[in-house]
N, C-alpha and C positions, 0 to 999 in steps of 0.2 A: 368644685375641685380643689381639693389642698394644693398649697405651694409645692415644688421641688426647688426651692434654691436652699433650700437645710440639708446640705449633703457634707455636713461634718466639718472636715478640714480643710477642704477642699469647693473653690466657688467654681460653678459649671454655667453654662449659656442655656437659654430657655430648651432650644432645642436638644441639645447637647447630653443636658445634664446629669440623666441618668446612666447612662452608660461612657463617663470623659471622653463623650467628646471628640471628634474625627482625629483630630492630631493625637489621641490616645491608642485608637483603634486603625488608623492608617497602617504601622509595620505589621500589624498578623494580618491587616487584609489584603496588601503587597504581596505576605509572603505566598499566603492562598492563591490570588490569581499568578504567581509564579510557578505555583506545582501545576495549577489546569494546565496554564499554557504548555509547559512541559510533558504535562500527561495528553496535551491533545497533538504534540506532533512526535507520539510517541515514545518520547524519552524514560518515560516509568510509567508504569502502570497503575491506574488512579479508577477503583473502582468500587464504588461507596455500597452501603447497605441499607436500606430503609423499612421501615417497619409496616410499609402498609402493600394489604395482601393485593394479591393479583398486579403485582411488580416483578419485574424481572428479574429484580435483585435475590443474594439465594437464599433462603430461608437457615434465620441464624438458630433455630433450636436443630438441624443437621447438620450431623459431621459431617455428610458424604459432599456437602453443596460445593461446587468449583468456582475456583475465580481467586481473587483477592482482594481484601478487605481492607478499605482506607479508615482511619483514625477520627472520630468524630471531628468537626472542625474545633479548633482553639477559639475561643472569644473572650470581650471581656466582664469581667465580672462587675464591673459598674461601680458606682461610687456606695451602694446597700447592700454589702455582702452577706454582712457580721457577724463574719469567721474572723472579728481582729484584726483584717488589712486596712481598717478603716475607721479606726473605733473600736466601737462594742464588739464584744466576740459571745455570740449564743452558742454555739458550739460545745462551750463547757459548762453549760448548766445542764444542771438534773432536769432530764424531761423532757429533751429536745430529740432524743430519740426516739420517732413514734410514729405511728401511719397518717392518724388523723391529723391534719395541722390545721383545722379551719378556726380552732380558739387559742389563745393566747396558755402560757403555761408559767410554775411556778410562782414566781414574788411579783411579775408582771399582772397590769389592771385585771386580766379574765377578762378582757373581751373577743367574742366571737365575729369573726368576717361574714359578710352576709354575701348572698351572690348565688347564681344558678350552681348546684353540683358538679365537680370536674373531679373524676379520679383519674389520676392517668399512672403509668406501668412503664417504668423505664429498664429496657435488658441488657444490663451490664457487659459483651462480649470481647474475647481477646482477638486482636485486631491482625496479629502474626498469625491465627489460625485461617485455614483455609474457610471461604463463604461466610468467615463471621460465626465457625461452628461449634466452638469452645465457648461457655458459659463461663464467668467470673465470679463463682460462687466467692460469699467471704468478702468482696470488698466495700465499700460504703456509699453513698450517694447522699449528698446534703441539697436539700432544694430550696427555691425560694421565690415569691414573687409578689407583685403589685396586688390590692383589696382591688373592689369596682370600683372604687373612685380613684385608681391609681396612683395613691398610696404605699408606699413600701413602712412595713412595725420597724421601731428601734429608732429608726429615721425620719418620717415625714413628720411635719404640723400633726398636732391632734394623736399620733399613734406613738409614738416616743416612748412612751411605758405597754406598748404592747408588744408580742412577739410572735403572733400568730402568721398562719402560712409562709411559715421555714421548719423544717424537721430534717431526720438525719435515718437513717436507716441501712442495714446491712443485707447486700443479695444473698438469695437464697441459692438452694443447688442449679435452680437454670439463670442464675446470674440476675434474677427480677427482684425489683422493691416495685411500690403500689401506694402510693399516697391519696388519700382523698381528701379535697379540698372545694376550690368555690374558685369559677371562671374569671379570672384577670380582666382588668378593664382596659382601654388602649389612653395612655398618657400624650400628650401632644410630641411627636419628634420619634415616636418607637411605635413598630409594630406589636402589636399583644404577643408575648413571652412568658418562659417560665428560665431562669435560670438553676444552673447545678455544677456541683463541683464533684468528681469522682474521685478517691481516695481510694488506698491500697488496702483497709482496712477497716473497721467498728472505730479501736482505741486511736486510727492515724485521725480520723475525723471527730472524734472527740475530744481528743487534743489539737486539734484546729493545726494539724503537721504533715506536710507530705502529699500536697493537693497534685493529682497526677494529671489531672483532666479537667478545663472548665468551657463548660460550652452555653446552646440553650434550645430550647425545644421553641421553634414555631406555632402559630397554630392555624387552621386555614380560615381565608375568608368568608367562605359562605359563613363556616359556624361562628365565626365571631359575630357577624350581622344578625344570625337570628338570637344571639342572646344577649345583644344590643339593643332590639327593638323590646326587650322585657323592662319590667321594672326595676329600678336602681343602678340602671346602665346607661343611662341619657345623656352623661357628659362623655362617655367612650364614642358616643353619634359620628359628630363632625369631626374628634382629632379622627376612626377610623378613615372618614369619607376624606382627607387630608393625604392619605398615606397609602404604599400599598407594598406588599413585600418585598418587589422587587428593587423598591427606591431606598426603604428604612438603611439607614448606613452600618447596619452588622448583618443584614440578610444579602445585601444587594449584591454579593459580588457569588451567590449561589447557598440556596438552602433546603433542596432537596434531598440532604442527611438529615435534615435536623427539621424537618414539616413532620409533623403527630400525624399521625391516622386516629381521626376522630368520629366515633359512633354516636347516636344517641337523639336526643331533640329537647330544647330549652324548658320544656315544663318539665319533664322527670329529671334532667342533665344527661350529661355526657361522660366517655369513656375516652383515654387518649392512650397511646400506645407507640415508642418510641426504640429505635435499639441505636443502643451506644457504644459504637466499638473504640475500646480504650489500648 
């Protein structure tokens, strides 16, 4: 397993370190269980959307669906953005807009991430519509996340000149991008993640300006396990068997918006599928 203590300008704790750390991430998850708690003795109405089917939840590609749509949660973007809040900004290179992101792009080494296939489908929707039933066509979604050795390009040992699995891309009319990539490994101290920032725009997120939304996509236990027990995943073993989503300190305080609905099986890969009301 490469180090994480090369987290730029910034020194973080073993556990910590990718994501700064409780005392970073304590006020948004304050503010979180302060809307539950208000939403659970009825003070506002707190009623989320998720993407996986045969859910209660109302299906965001209809307008007709009832209810009201809560806002993805807020999280934070960790110390390996490299949108610029932290360093390097990818963002504004040629080439970063693209579906594929499992190789490395531009004046970076060309190396390609190795790892079980993961496309996953994130549905941009607008959050003041009813059920989540307005699509966001036109806005942009930058993603990003750890190799199997749990690794993040730009930033860890060893990947520094790579830039592989981050890309940028703009929804379509039902408010979808679709990235295909290679299954994230689990780092000690995080549950397995993808992070993403949503933008108003193509040009706001290519010009690294105007980030509206930063959240992250979970992803469930079973499937981490069977694509853990695969080749190239052996150090992800015991940090997962260490952790579980309910403890990791950016899921813990609720993350049934933000869990993928995940198909598929570790010899062909997997599908994941998420909707993000913004």
């Amino acid at each position: 397993m490469p180090s994480h203590d090369h987290a730029g300008p910034h020194e973080h704790t073993a556990h910590d370190e990718h994501d700064r750390g409780l005392s970073y991430d304590l006020p948004v998850l304050a503010r979180r269980r302060m809307i539950r708690l208000m939403a659970g003795a009825g003070l506002i109405p707190l009623v989320g959307c998720t993407s996986e089917e045969g859910a209660a939840s109302p299906d965001p590609a209809s307008p007709d669906s009832p209810g009201e749509c809560a806002t993805i949660p807020e999280e934070t973007a960790g110390p390996f953005p490299g949108d610029g809040s932290n360093g390097v900004n990818v963002l504004r290179e040629s080439g970063v807009v693209r579906g594929d992101i499992t190789s490395s792009f531009g004046d970076s080494a060309g190396g390609t991430a190795e790892g079980v296939p993961l496309t996953f489908t994130l549905t941009v929707v607008d959050a003041d519509s009813a059920g989540c039933g307005t699509p966001k066509a036109g806005a942009a979604v930058y993603v990003w996340h750890c190799d199997r050795d749990g690794a993040y390009s730009l930033y860890s040992e060893g990947v520094t000149e790579e830039n592989y699995l981050r890309g940028v891309q703009e929804t379509d009319d039902k408010g979808r991008v679709t990235f295909r990539s290679v299954f994230p490994g689990c780092y000690p101290g995080r549950w397995p993640h993808i992070h993403f920032e949503v933008y108003g725009s193509l040009a706001d997120a290519t010009a690294a300006t105007a980030i509206t939304n930063t959240s992250q996509l979970a992803l469930p236990a079973d499937v981490c396990e069977a694509v853990y027990a695969t080749d190239g995943y052996s150090g992800s073993v015991a940090n997962l068997r260490r952790l579980s989503i309910e403890t990791d300190n950016i899921f813990s305080d609720g993350y049934d918006r933000q869990l993928a609905t995940v198909r598929g099986n570790a010899k062909e890969g997997y599908t994941a599928t998420l909707v993000v009301p913004v």
